[in-house]
C-alpha positions as CSV (number, residue, x, y, z in Angstrom):
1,X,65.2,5.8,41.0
2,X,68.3,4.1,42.7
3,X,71.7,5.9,42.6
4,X,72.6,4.0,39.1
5,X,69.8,5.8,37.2
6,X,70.8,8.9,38.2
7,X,74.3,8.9,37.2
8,X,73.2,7.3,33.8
9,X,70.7,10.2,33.5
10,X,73.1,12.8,34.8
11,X,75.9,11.7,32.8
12,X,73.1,11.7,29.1
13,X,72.5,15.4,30.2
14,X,76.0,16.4,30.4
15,X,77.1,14.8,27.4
16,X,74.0,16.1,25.4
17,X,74.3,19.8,26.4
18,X,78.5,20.2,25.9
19,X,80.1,22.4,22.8
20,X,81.7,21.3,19.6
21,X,85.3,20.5,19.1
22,X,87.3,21.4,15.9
23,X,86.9,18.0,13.7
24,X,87.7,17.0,10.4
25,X,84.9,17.4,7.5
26,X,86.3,14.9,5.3
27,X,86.9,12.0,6.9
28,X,84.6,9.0,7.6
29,X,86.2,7.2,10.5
30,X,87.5,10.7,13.0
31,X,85.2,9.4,16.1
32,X,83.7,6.0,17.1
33,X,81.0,5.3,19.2
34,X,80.0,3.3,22.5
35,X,82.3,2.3,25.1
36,X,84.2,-0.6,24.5
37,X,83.7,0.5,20.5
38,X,85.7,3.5,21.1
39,X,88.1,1.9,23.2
40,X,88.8,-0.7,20.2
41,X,88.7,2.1,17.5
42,X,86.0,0.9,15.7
43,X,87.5,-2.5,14.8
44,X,84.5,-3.6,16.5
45,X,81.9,-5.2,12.9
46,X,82.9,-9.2,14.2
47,X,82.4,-8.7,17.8
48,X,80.3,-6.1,18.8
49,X,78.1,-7.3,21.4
50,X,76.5,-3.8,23.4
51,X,74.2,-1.5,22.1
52,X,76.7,0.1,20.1
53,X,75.8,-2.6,17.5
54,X,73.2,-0.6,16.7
55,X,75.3,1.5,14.4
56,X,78.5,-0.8,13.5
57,X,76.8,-4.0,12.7
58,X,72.7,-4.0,13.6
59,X,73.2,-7.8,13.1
60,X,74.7,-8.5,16.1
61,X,72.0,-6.8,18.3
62,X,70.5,-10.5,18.1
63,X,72.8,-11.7,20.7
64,X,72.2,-9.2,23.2
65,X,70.3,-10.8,26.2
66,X,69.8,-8.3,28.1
67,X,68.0,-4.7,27.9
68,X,70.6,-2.0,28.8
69,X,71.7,1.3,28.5
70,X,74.6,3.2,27.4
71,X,76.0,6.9,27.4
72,X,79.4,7.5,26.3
73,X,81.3,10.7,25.3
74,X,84.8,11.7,24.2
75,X,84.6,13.8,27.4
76,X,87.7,16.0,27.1
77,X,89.4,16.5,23.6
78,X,92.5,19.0,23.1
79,X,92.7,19.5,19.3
80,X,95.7,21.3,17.5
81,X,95.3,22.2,13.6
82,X,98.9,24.6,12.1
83,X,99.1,25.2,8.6
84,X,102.4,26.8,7.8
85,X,102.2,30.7,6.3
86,X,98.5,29.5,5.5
87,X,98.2,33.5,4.4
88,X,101.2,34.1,3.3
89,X,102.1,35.9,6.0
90,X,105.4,34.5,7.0
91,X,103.9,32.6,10.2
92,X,101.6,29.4,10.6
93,X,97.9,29.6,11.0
94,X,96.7,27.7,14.0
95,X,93.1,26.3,15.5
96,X,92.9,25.1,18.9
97,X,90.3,23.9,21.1
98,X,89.5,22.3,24.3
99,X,85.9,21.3,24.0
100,X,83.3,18.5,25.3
101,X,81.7,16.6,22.8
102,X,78.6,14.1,22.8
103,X,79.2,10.3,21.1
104,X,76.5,7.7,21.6
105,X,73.4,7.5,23.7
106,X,72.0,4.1,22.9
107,X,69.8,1.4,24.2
108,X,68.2,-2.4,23.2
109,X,64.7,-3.3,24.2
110,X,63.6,-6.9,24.6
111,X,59.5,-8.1,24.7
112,X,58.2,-11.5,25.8
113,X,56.1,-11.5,22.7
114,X,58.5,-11.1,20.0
115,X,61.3,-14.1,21.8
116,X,64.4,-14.6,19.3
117,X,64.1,-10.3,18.3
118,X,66.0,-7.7,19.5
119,X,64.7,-3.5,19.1
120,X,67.3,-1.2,19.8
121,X,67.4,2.8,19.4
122,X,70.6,5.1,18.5
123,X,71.4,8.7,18.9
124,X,75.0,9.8,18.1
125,X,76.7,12.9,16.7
126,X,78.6,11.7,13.9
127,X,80.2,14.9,13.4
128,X,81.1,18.2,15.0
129,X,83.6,20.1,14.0
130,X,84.7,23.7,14.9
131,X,87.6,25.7,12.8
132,X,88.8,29.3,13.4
133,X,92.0,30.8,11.3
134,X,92.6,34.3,10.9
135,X,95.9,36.2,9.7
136,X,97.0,39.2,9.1
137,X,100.4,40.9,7.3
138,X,101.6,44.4,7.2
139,X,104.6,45.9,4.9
140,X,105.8,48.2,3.3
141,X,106.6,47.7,-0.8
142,X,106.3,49.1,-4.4
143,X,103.9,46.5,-6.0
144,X,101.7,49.2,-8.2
145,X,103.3,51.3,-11.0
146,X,103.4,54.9,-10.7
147,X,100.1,56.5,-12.4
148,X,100.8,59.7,-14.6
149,X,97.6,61.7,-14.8
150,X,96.9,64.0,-18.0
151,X,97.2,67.4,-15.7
152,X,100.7,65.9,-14.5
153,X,99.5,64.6,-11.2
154,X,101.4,61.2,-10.1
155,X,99.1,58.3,-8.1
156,X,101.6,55.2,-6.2
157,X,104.3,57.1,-6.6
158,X,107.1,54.7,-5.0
159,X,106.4,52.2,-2.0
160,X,102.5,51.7,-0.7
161,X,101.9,50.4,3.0
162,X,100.3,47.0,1.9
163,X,97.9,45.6,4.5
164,X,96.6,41.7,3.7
165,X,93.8,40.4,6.2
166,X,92.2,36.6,5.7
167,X,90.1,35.2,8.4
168,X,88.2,31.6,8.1
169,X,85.7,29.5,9.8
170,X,83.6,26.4,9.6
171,X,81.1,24.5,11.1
172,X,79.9,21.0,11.0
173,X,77.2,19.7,13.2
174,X,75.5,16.1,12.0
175,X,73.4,14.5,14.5
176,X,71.9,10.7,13.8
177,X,69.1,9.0,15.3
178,X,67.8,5.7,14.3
179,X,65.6,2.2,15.1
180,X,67.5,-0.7,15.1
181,X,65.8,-4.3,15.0
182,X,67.6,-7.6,15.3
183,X,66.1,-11.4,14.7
184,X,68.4,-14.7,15.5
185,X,67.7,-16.8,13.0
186,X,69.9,-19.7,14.2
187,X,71.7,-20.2,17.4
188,X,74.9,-18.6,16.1
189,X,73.9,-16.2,13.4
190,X,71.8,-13.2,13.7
191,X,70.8,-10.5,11.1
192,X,69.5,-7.2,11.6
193,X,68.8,-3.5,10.3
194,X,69.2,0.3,11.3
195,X,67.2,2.7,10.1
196,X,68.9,6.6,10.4
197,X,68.0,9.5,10.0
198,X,70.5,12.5,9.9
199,X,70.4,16.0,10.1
200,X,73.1,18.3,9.0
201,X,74.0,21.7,9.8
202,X,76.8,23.1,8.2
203,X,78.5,26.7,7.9
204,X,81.8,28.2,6.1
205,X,83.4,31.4,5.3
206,X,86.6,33.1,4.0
207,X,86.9,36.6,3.7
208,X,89.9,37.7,2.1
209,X,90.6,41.8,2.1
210,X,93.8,44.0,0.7
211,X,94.5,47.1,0.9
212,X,98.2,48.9,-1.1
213,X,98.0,52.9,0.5
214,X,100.1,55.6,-1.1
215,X,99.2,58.6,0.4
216,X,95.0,59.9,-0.2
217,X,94.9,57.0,-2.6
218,X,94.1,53.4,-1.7
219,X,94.1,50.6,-4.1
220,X,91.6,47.6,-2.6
221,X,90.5,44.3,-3.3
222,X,88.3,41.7,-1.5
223,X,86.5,38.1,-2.3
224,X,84.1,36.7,0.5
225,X,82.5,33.4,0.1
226,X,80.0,32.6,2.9
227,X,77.2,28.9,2.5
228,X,75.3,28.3,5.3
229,X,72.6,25.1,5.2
230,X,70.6,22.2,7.0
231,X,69.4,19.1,5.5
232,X,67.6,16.1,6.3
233,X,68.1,12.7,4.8
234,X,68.0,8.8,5.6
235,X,70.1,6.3,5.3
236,X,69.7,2.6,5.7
237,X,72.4,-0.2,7.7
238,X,71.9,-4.0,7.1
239,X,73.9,-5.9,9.6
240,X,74.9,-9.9,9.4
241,X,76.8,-11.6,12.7
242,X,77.9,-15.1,12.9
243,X,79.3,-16.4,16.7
244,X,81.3,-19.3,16.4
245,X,82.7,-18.9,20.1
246,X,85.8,-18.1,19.6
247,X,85.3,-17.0,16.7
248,X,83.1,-13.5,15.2
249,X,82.3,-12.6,12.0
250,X,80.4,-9.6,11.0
251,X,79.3,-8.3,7.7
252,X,77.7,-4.3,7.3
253,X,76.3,-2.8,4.5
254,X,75.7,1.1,4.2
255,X,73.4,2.4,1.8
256,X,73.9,5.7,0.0
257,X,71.4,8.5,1.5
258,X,68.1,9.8,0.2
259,X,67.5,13.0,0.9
260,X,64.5,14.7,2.5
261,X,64.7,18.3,2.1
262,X,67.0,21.5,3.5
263,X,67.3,25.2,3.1
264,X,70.6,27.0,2.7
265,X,71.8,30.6,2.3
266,X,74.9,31.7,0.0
267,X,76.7,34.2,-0.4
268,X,79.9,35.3,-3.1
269,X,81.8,39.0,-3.7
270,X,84.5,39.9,-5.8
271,X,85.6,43.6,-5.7
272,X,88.5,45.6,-6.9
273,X,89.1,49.1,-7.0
274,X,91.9,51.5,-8.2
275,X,93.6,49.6,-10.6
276,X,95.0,50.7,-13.8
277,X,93.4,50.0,-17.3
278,X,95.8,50.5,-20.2
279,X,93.2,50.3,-22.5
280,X,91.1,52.9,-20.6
281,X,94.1,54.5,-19.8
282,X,92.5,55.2,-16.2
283,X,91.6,53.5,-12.6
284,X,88.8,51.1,-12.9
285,X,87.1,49.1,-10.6
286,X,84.3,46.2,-10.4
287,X,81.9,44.8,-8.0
288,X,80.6,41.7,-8.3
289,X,78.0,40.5,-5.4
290,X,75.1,38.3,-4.8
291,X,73.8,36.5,-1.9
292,X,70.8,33.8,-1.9
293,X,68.0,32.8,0.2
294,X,66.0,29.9,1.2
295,X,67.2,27.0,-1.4
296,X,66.9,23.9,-1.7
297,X,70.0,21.9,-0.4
298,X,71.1,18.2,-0.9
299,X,74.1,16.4,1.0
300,X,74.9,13.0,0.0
301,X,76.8,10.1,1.6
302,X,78.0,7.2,0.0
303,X,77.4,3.0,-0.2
304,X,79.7,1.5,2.4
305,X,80.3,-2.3,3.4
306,X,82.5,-3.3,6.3
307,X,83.9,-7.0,7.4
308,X,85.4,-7.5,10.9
309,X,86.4,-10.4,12.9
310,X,87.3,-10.9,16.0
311,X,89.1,-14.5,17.7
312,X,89.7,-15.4,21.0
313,X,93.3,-15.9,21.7
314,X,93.4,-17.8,24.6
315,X,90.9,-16.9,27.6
316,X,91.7,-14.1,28.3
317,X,93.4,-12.1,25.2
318,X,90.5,-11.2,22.1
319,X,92.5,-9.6,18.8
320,X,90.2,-7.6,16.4
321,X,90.0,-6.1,12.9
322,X,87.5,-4.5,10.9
323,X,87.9,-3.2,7.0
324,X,85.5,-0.9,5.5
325,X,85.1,0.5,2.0
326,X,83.4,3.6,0.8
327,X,82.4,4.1,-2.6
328,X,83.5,7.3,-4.6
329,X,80.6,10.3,-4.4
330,X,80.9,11.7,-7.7
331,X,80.6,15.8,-7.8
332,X,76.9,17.6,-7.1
333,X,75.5,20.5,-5.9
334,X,74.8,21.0,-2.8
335,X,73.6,24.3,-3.4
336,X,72.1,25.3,-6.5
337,X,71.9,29.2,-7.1
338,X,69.3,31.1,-9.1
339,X,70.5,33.0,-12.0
340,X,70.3,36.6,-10.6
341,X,73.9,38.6,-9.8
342,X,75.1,42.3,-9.5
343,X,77.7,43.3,-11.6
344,X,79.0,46.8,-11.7
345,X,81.7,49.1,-12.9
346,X,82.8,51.3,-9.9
347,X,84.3,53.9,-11.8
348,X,82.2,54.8,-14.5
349,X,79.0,54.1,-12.2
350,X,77.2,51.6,-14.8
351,X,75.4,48.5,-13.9
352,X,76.7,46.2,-16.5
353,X,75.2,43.3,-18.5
354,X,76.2,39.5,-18.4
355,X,75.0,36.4,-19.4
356,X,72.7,35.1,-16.3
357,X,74.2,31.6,-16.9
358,X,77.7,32.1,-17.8
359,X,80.1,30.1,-15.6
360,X,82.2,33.0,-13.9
361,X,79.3,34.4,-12.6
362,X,77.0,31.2,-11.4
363,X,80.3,29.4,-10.0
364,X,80.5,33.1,-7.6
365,X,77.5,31.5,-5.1
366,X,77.5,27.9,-6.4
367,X,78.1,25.1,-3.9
368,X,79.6,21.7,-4.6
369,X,80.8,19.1,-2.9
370,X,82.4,15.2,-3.9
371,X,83.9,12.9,-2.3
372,X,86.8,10.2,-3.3
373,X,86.7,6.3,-2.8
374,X,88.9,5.3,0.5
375,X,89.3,2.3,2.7
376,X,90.1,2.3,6.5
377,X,91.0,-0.1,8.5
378,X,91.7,-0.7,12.2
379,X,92.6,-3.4,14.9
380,X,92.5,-4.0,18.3
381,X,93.6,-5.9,21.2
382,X,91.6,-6.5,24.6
383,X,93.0,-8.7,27.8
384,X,91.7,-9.4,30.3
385,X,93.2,-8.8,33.5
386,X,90.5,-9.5,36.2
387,X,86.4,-10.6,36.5
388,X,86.2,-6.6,36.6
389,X,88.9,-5.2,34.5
390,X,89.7,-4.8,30.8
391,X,92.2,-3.2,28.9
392,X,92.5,-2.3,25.0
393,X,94.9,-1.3,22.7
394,X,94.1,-0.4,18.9
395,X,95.0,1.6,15.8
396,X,93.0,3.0,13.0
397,X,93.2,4.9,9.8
398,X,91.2,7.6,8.5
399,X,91.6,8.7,5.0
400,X,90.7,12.1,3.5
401,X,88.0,12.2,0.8
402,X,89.0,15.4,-0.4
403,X,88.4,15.7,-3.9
404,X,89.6,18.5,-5.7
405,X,87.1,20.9,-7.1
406,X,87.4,24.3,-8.7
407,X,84.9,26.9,-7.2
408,X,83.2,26.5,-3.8
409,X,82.8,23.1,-1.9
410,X,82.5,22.2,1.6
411,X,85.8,21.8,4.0
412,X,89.3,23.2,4.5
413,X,90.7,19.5,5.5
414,X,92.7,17.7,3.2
415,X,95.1,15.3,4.9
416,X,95.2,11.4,6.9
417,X,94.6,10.5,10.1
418,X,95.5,8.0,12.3
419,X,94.2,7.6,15.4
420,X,95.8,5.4,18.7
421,X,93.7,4.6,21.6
422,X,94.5,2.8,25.3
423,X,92.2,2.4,27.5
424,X,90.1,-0.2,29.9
425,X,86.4,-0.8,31.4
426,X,85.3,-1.5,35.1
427,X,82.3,-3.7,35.3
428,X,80.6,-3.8,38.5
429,X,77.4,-5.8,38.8
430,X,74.5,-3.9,36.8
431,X,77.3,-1.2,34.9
432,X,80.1,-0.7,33.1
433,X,82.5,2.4,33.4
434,X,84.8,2.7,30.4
435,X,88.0,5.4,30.2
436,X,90.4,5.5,27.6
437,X,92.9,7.9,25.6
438,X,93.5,8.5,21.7
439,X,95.8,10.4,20.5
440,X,95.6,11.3,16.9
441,X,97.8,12.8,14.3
442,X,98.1,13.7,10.4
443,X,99.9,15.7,8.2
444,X,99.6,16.9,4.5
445,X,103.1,18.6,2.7
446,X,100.7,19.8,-0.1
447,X,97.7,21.7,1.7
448,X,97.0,24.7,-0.5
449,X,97.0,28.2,1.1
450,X,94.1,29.6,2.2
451,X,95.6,33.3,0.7
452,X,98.9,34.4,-0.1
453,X,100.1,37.7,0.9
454,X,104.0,36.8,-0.4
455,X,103.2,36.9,-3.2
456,X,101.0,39.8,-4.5
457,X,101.3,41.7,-7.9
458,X,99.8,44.7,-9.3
459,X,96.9,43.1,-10.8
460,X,96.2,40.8,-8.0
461,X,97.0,41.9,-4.4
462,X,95.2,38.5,-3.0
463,X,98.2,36.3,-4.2
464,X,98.6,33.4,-6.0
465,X,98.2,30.7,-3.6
466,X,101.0,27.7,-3.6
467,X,101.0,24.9,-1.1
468,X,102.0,24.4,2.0
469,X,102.2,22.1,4.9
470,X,99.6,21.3,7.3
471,X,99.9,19.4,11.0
472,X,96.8,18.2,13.4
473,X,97.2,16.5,16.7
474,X,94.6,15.9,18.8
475,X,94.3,14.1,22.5
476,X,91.4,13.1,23.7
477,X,89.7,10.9,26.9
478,X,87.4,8.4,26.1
479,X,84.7,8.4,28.9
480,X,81.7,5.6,28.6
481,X,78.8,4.5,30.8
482,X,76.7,1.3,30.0
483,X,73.8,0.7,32.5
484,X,72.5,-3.0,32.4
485,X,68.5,-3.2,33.3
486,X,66.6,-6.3,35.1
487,X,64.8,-8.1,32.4
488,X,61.0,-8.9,33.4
């Protein structure tokens, strides 16, 4: 194996084996894949000519030539994610990571006795995101009523030391791998297909505790939410490429997924304790709790079509643009819980009775997710500067999906990106070395709090949560490898 190989293989196992970033979970366009794909933010549908094709537009895997190749990575990303007073607590919340984080491995495969078709493979993680917040607040302040007792005694009598604690995390790790085949059916136009399959592995939880002390009593109250699943589903890409020389034209369609099967775990609890009941005339308190097991899970993706083009300028100066538009995913479960629960009455010590399919108590460990209609688009520049060297320049958007649902749902992210990459390739004569940097940016003026300590109240020491503002940045190098085979 001659020195080439091995840096190719070297380079696949470093990529492969690195740790996830922080990313966003609803968003469709956050990475891009393949060298010069990267380097021209996706806009990439019309021209797309490497084994990249495989995912953008399988169509144009008819006019590759020549077996190859390629491993690229964003090899270094610094992400930065502040929510301001995300708690409450006076002071921003902030996530930041300095990860490595796999892209593309990807390769095309040409036989003697198929001429005119092209077979291609892909594996690429589409997503992998990381998010840690936690926040804490500690004051002093009269926010329950004094409690007369019949023998005289007095419970929260003036301030309580008030202590508010939130701490929040999620995980996102989708992985795709699919079989791309390509056949020319004329000289300049080629059509094609991508068969995916994706595996998702996802994670969340907020834990939310408070605790109002005034002297050997203790008024508390918590909510935890915690989902945890995998599922496995397919998805189908028809690609159509026309090459008109200076001219490219490419055409992608995205079908919705069909799921296979998954197993998830949920969990929900609502407690309070120490409150006052008028109508009891005492402290009560509740537990609610339940946690489930081994269910079924379904995660769903919706029908997508993209156009790009891309024209040659000139000889040396290509410009580049691709639209795409995703359909709206209306709102399903992605969990669905049975109808067991614990209810209880702390203070009396009596397990209570409820209706087993009564809203309040199902929506405690139901999981739901939707998704809203967006379109992205992006646009690129390359030049050419030598036989070896290219650079690129390009812009894309990447619109939240977001929709707004009551209860649990997957995601904290709720806010546009928009993501600028520079960069250029190296092409010596059996590879290509490709290094680039995006930088990337959103914000949101109406993210709502994950808790809000500010403003507690007798009856509710969680807060009523308002919103707030949100900022991410991100910088990240773009590092690609394409290795070009002899064809026998």
């Amino acid at each position: 194996m001659n020195k080439q190989k091995y840096i190719a293989l070297l380079t696949f196992f470093l990529v492969f084996l690195s740790n996830p970033v922080m990313s966003q979970d609803h968003h469709y366009w956050s990475q891009q894949f393949g060298s010069r794909s990267a380097l021209m933010g996706g806009a990439v549908v019309g021209g797309v000519r490497d084994t990249s094709a495989g995912f953008y537009n399988p169509g144009a895997l008819g006019f590759i030539n020549q077996p190859s190749l390629s491993v690229s990575a964003n090899a270094y990303q610094l992400e930065r994610l502040s929510i301001d007073d995300a708690a409450g607590t006076g002071s921003a919340l902030n996530s930041e990571k300095l990860s490595v984080i796999p892209l593309l491995a990807s390769g095309t495969l040409l036989f003697e006795r198929f001429p005119g078709h092209t077979f291609g493979y892909t594996l690429l993680a589409k997503n992998k995101s990381s998010i840690d917040m936690s926040g804490r607040v500690d004051k002093t302040i009269d926010v329950i009523d004094d409690f007369k007792q019949k023998d005289g005694s007095i419970y929260f009598q003036g301030e309580e030391q008030f202590i508010g604690q939130l701490i929040a995390n999620s995980e996102v790790t989708e992985l795709w791998g699919g079989m791309s085949w390509a056949n020319k059916v004329r000289s300049n136009v080629s059509m094609g297909a991508t068969v995916f399959f994706a595996f998702r592995n996802q994670s969340q939880s907020k834990a939310i505790s408070a605790r109002a002390v005034n002297g050997n009593m203790m008024a508390t109250q918590d909510k935890l939410d915690y989902v945890d699943f995998w599922n496995l589903r397919a998805l189908l890409k028809l690609g159509f490429a026309a090459d008109f020389d200076a001219l490219k034209l490419g055409l992608t369609i995205t079908s919705p997924t069909v799921n296979f099967f998954g197993q998830g775990s949920v969990a929900g609890e609502k407690s309070a304790n120490n409150f006052y009941d008028p109508t009891q005339e005492q402290l009560v308190g509740n537990l609610v709790s339940n946690r489930q097991d081994n269910l079924d899970t379904t995660y769903n993706t919706p029908f997508s079509i993209a156009l790009g083009v891309e024209y040659a300028v000139g000889k040396k100066t290509n410009i580049a643009a691709t639209i795409e538009s995703f359909n709206k995913q209306n709102q399903y479960e992605v969990i669905t819980p049975g109808a067991h629960s614990f209810l209880r009455n702390i203070i009396i010590d009596e397990i209570l009775t409820f209706d087993e399919n009564a809203k309040e108590q199902r929506a405690l460990v139901q999981v739901k997710d939707a998704a809203e209609s967006v379109v992205n688009f992006g646009f690129a520049i390359e030049h050419t500067f030598t036989k070896k060297t290219k650079g690129y320049l390009s812009f894309r958007t990447d619109y939240e999906t977001n929709a707004s649902l009551e209860g649990n749902s997957l995601g904290f992210t709720n806010w546009d990106l928009f993501h600028i990459t520079a960069g250029a390739t190296f092409r010596k004569k059996r590879s290509e070395l490709a290094v680039g940097f995006t930088y990337s940016y959103g914000n949101h003026d109406n993210f709502m709090q994950l808790a809000n300590f500010s403003q507690i109240e007798k009856n509710n020491l969680l807060g009523d949560t308002m919103n707030t503002a949100a900022n991410y940045n991100a910088l990240t190098i773009v590092v690609g490898y394409t290795y070009f085979f002899d064809r026998e």
